[in-house]
N, C-alpha and C positions, 0 to 999 in steps of 0.2 A: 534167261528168265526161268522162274520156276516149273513153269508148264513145260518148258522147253526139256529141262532136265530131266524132267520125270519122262518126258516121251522117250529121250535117248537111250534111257535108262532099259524103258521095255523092249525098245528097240534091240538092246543089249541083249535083254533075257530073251529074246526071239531069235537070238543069233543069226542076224538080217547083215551084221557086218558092217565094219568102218566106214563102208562109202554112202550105205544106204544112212547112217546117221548124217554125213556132209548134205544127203540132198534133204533129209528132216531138217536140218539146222535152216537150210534155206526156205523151206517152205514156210518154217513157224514166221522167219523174217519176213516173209509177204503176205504173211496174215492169213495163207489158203488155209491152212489145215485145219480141221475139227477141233471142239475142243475136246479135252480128255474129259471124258463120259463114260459111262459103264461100255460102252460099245468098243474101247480103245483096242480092245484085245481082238476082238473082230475086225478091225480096220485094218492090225499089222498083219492077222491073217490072212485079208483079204488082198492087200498088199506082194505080200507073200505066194500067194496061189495067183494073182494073176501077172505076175512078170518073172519073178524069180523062178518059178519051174517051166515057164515058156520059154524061158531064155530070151526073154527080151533083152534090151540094153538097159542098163538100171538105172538110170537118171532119166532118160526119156519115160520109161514104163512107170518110174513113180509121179513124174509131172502129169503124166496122163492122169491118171488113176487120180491125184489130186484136183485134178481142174474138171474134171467128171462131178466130184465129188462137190467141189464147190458151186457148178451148177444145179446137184438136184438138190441142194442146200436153199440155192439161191430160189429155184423152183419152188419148193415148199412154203419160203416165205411166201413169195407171193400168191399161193393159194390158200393162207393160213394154217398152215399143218403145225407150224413150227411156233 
């Protein structure tokens, strides 16, 4: 998809690395991830700063971070933020 590209893209320009695109490609596929909004660049920073210099494991730490993510989403709908 096009959204898709464009994220892998940034992804790219973050130098987040081959793998961390395979677990974006699968997220876009389950629909978790945000859409690309002005905030995209803070997400992969955010991203970035919490697994990648933790040393988490990179496929667990970005599912995390995603499903986090899609709950205060989900969150805010249901208090009308959103």
């Amino acid at each position: 998809s096009k959204r898709g590209k464009q994220f892998l893209e940034i992804l790219d320009t973050l130098s987040l690395g081959p793998k961390a695109s395979i677990f974006a490609v699968e997220a876009f596929s389950k629909k978790i991830l945000l859409s690309l909004s002005d905030g995209k660049v803070n997400f992969l920073c955010k991203i970035e700063d919490s697994f990648l210099e933790s040393g988490k494991d990179l496929e667990r730490g970005f599912n995390d971070y995603l499903a986090r993510l899609w709950k205060e989403e989900e969150e805010e709908k249901r208090q009308g933020i959103v």
